[in-house]
C-alpha positions as CSV (number, residue, x, y, z in Angstrom):
1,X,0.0,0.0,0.0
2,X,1.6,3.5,-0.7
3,X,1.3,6.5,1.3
4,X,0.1,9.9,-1.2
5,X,1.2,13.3,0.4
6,X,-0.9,15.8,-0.8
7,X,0.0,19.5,-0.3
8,X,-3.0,22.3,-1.2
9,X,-3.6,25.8,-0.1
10,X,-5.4,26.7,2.7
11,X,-9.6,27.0,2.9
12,X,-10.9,30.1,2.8
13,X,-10.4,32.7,5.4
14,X,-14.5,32.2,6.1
15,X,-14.5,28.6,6.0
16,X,-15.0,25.7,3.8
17,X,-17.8,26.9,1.1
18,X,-21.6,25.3,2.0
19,X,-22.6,27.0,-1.1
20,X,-21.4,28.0,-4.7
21,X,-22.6,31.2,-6.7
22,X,-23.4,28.8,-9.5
23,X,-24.7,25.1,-9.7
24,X,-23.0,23.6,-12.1
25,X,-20.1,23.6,-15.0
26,X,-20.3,23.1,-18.8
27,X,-19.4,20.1,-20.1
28,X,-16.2,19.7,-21.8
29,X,-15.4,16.6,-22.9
30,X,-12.1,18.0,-25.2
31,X,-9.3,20.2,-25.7
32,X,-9.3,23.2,-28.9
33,X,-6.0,20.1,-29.3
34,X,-8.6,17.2,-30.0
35,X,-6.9,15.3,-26.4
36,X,-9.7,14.2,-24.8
37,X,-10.3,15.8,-21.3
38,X,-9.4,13.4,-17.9
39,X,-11.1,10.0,-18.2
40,X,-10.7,8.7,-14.8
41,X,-12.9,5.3,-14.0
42,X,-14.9,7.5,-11.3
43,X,-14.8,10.7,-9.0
44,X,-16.0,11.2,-5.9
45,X,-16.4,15.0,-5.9
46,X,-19.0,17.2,-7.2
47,X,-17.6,19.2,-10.3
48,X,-17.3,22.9,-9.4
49,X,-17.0,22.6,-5.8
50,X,-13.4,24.0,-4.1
51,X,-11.5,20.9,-4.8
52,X,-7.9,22.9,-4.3
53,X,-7.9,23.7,-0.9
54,X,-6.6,21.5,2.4
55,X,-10.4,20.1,2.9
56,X,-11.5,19.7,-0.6
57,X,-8.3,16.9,-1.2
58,X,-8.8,16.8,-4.4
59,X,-11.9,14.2,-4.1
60,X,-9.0,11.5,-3.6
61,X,-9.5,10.9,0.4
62,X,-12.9,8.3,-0.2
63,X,-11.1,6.4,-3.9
64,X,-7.3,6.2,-1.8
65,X,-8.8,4.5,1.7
66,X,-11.2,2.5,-0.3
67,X,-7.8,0.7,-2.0
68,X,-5.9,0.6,1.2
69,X,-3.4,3.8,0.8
70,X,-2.9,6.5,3.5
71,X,-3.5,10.1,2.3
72,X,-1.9,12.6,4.0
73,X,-3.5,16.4,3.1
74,X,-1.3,19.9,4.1
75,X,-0.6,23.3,3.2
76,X,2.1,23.3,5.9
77,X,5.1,23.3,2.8
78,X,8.2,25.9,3.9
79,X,10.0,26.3,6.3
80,X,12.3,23.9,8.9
81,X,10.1,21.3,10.2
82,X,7.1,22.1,7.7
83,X,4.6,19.1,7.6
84,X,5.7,18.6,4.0
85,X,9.1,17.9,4.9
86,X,8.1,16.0,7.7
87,X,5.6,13.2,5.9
88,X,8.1,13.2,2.8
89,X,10.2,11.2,3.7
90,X,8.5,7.8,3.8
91,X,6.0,8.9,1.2
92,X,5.6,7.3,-2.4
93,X,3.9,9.8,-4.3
94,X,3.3,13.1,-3.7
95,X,1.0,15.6,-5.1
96,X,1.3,19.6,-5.2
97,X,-0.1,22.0,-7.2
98,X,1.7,24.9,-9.2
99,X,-0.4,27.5,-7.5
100,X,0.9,26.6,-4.2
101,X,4.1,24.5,-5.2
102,X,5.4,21.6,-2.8
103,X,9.0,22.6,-4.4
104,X,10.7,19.3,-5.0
105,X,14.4,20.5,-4.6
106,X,17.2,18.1,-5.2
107,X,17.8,17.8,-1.6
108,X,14.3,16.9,-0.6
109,X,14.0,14.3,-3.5
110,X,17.5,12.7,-2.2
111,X,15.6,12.9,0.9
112,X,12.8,10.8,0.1
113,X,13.9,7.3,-0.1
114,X,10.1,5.9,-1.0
115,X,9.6,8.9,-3.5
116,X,8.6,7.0,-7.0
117,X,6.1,9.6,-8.5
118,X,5.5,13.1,-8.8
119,X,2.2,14.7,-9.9
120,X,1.2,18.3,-10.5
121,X,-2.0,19.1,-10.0
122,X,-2.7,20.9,-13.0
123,X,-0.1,21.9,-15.9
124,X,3.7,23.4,-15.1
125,X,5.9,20.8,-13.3
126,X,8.6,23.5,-12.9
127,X,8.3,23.3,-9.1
128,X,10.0,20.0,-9.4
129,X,13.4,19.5,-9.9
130,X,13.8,17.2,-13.2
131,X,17.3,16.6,-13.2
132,X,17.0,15.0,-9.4
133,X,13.9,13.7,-10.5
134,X,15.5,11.7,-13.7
135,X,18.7,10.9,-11.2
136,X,16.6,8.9,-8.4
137,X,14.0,7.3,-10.9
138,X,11.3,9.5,-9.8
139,X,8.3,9.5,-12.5
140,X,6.8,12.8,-12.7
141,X,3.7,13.8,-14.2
142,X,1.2,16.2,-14.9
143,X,-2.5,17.1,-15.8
144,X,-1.2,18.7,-19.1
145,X,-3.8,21.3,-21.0
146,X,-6.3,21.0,-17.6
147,X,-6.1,24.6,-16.8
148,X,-4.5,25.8,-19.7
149,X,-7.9,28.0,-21.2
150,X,-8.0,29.3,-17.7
151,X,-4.7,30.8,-18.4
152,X,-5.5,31.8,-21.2
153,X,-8.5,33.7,-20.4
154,X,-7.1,35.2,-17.6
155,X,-3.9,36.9,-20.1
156,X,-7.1,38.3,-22.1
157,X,-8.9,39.9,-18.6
158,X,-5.4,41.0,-17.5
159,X,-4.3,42.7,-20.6
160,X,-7.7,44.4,-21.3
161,X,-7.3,45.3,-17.6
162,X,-4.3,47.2,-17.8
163,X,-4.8,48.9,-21.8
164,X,-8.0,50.1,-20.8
165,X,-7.0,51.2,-17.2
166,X,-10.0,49.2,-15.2
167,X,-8.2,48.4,-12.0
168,X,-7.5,52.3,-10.6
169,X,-11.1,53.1,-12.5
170,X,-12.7,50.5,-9.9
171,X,-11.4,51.8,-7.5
172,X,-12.6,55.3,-7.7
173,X,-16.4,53.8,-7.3
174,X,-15.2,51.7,-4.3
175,X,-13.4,55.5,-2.7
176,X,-16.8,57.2,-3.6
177,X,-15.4,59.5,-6.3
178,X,-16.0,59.8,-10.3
179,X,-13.1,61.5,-11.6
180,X,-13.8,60.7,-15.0
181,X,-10.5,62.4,-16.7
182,X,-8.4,60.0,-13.7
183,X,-9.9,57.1,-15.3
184,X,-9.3,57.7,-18.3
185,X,-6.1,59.8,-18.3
186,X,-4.1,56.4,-18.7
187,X,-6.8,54.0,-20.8
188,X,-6.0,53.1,-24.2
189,X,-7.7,51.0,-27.4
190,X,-6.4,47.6,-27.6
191,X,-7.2,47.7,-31.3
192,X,-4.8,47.9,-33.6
193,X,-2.0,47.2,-31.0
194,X,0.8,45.2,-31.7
195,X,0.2,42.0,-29.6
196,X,3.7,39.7,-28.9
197,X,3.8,36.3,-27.2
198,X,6.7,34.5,-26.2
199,X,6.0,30.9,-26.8
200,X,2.4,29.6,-28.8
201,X,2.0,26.4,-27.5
202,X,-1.4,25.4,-25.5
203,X,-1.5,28.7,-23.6
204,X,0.2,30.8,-25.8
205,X,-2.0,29.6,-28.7
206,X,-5.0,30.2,-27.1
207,X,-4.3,33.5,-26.3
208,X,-3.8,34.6,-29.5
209,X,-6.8,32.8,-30.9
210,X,-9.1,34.6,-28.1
211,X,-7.1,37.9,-28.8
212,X,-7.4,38.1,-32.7
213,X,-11.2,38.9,-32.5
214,X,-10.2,42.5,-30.8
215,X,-8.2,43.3,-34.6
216,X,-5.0,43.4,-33.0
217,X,-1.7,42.8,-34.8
218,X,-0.1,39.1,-33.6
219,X,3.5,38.4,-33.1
220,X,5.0,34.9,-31.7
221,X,8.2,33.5,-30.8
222,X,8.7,30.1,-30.3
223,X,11.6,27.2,-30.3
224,X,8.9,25.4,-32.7
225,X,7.4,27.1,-35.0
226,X,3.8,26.6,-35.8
227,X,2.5,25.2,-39.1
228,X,1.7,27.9,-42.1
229,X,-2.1,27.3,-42.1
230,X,-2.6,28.6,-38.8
231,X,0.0,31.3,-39.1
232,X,-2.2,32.6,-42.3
233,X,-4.9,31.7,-40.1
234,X,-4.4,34.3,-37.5
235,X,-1.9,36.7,-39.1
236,X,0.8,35.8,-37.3
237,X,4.1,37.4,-38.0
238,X,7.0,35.0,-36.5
239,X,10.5,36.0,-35.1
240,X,12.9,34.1,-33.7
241,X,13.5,35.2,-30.8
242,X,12.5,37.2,-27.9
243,X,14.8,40.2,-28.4
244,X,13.4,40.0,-32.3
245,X,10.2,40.1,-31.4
246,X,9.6,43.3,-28.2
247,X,10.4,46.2,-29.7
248,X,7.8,45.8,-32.6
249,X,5.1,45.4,-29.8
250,X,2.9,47.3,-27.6
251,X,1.8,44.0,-25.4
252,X,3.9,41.4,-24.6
253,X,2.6,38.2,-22.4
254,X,4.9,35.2,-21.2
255,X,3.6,32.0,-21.9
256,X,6.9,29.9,-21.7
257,X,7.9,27.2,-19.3
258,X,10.6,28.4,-17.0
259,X,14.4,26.7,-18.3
260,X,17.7,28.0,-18.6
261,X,17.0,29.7,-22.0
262,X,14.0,31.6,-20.3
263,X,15.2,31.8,-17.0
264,X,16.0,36.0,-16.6
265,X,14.9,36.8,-19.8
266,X,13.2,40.0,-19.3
267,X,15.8,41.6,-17.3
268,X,16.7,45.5,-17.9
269,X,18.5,45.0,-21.3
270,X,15.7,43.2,-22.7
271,X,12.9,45.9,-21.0
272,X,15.4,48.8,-22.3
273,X,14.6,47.3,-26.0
274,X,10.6,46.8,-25.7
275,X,8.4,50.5,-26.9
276,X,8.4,53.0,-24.0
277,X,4.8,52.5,-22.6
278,X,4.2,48.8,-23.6
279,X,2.7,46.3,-20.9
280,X,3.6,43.0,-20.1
281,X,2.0,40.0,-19.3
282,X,3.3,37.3,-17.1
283,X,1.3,34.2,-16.2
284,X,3.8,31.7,-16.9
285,X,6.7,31.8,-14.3
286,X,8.0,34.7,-12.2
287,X,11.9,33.7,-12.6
288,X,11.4,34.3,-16.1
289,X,11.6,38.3,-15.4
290,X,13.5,40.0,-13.2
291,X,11.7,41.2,-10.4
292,X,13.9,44.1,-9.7
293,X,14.2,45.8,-13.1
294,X,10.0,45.5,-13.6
295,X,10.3,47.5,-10.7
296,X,12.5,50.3,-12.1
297,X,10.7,49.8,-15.7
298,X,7.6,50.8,-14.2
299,X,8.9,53.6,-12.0
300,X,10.6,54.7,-15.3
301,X,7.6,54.8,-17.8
302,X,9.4,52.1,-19.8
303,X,6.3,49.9,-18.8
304,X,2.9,51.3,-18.8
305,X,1.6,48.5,-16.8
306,X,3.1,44.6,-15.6
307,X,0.2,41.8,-14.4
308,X,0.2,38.4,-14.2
309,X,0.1,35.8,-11.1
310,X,2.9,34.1,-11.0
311,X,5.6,35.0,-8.0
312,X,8.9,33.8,-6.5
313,X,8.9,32.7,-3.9
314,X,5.1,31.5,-3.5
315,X,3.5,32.3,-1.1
316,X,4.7,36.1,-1.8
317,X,5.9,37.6,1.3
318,X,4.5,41.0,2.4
319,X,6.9,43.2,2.2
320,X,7.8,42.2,-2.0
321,X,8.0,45.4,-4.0
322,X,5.2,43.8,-6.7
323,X,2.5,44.5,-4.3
324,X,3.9,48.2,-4.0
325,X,5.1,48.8,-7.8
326,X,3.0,51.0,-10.0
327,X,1.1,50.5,-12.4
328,X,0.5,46.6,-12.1
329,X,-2.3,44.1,-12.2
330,X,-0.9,41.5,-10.1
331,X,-2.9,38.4,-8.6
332,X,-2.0,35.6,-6.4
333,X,-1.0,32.7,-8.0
334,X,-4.7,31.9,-9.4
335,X,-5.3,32.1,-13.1
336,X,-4.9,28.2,-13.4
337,X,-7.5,27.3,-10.4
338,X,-11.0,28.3,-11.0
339,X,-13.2,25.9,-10.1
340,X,-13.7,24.7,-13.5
341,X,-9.9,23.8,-14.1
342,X,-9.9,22.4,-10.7
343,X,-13.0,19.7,-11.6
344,X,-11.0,18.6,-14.2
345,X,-7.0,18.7,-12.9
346,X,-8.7,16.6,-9.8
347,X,-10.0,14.4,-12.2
348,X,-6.8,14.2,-14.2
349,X,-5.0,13.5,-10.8
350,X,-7.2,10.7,-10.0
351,X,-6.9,9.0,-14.0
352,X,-3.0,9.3,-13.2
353,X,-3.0,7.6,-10.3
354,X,-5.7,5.1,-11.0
355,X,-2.8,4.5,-13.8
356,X,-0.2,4.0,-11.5
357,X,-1.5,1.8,-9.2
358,X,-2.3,-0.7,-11.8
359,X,0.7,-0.4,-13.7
360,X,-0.8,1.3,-16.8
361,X,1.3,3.4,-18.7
362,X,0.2,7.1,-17.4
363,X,-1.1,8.7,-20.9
364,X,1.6,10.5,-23.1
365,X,0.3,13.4,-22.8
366,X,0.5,13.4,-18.9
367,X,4.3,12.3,-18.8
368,X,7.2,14.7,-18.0
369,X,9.8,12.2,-16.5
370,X,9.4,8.6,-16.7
371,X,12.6,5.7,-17.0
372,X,15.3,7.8,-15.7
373,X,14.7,10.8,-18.9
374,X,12.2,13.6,-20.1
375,X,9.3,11.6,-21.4
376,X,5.9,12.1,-23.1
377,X,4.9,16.1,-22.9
378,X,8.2,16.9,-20.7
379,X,10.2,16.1,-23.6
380,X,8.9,18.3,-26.1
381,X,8.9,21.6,-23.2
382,X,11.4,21.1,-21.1
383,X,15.5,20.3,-21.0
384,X,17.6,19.1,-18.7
385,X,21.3,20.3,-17.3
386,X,23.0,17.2,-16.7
């Protein structure tokens, strides 16, 4: 029998919900890929219920006991003698998800003597590190294209948000006032802006598919490019890098996985080169900018405006200078949880593990690390340093 360790954020601050604003999801049964959505052989959770959080375990507590496993459920995950640490080390599989990420350092794998797989709780297994992963034979794997429309949609909200100035003009009706000329002294048209993302896979993609309706200009970059029809498809003008690509834009948003090419990338010398007044976008991983220089870009007027949710280290604490900047549309880590992603990355979770357990081979598209080297989706995004 194995022993699951499951690390989620907390409930909310009022309690575990008793009831939703809405009483049921839309059925989605596949991907704008064709892959079929999670096929587990049942759940025992109620689609669009808080699934995320310490009490909603991921509807796994009732299918694990059932089969004779121990689940262990936290959101006790930093510090010296977290809960995390504590339960990892005689634990065969462990679960975390990228909004509140279990980080799976070398040290802590090394540490885990019963570790054999790894599963992220929705898509983005950079918490984990693959190299100790591959090392110790650790199988990692993922709910791969889950959440990924909830990313995208939330790049669209953020990006309008931040053209058209809606965060500061909410807030005058919450202070009372109606300043029009405040509201509007910093909104802009989206349309006709030149829109830039770096990488076009699922989220990337999707953004630009749910951005091209607003008649903006599209721009990608990508290690692979993407096939001529849907480039003529969407107008897509192509460069081949980064650096090519910023300084023809006037909205940039990150949609990369975080690896040593990306890792930095928008530090000042790359800000110095994008137009004076652009925004940028960054839902994809926080140690792909640097936090510093968004600071001073901001401060400076190079950026009109930086939002995303994605942070280092996460939890943020209170005193980092994104919470302070100006000009930004920041979120906690959230974009990839709504309660509709989390229906199906809980069901994905459960189809992995019902996998697992019965020695099935985990689907393709789940795999990021499986026989000692990057497998399945892990091998087409990611890359390894040893």
């Amino acid at each position: 029998m194995a022993k699951v360790l499951c690390v989620l954020y907390d409930d909310p601050t009022g309690g575990y919900p008793t009831s939703y604003a809405r009483d049921d999801l839309p059925l989605i049964d596949r991907y704008p890929s064709g892959q079929t959505t999670p096929s587990p052989e049942a759940i025992d959770f109620t689609p669009g219920r808080l699934l995320g959080s310490v009490s909603g375990e991921l509807g796994l507590r009732e299918f694990l006991e059932k089969a004779g496993h121990t689940l262990v459920v936290t959101s006790d995950k930093d510090g010296d003698g977290s809960v995390f640490d504590r339960e990892l080390r005689d634990t065969d599989v462990v679960i975390s998800q990228p909004f509140w990420p279990a980080y799976r350092t070398p040290e802590r794998i090394a540490a885990a003597k019963n570790l054999k797989l790894a599963i992220t709780a929705g898509s983005g297994s950079d918490h984990v590190d693959l190299d100790a992963a591959i090392a110790h034979g650790v199988t990692v794997a993922e709910v791969t294209y889950s959440n990924s429309i909830s990313v995208a949609e939330h790049v669209v909200m953020m990006t309008l948000s931040l053209v058209r100035n809606y965060l500061p003009s909410h807030q005058v009706v919450l202070d009372g006032g109606w300043n029009i000329a405040d509201c509007v002294a910093r909104s802009y048209d989206l349309e006709g802006m030149h829109v830039g993302t770096v990488a076009a896979g699922r989220i990337g993609l999707a953004v630009l598919r749910r951005l091209a309706p607003f008649d903006v200009k599209l721009q990608y970059t990508d290690r692979y490019r993407l096939p001529e029809d849907v480039e003529r498809e969407l107008g897509l003008v192509f460069h081949e890098s980064a650096a090519d690509m910023v300084p023809h834009c006037d909205v940039v948003t990150v949609n990369a996985p975080l690896h040593p090419e990306t890792e930095g990338l928008f530090g000042d010398e790359l800000l110095a080169t994008m137009k004076r007044g652009a925004y940028l976008i960054n839902t994809a991983w926080a140690r792909i900018v640097d936090r510093d220089a968004v600071e001073r870009a901001l401060r400076s007027g190079q950026l009109a405006g930086y939002a995303g949710d994605v942070w280092y280290p996460q939890p943020a604490p209170a005193d980092h200078p994104w919470r302070t900047m100006p000009h930004h549309g920041m979120t906690p880590h959230i974009s990839g949880s709504s309660l509709s992603a989390q229906a199906r990355y809980a069901a994905g979770t459960r189809e992995i593990l019902e996998s697992w357990f019965a020695g099935r081979p985990i689907r393709d598209e789940y795999q990021i690390v499986d026989g000692g080297a990057l497998a399945g989706t892990g091998a087409h995004s990611y890359s390894v340093t040893r």
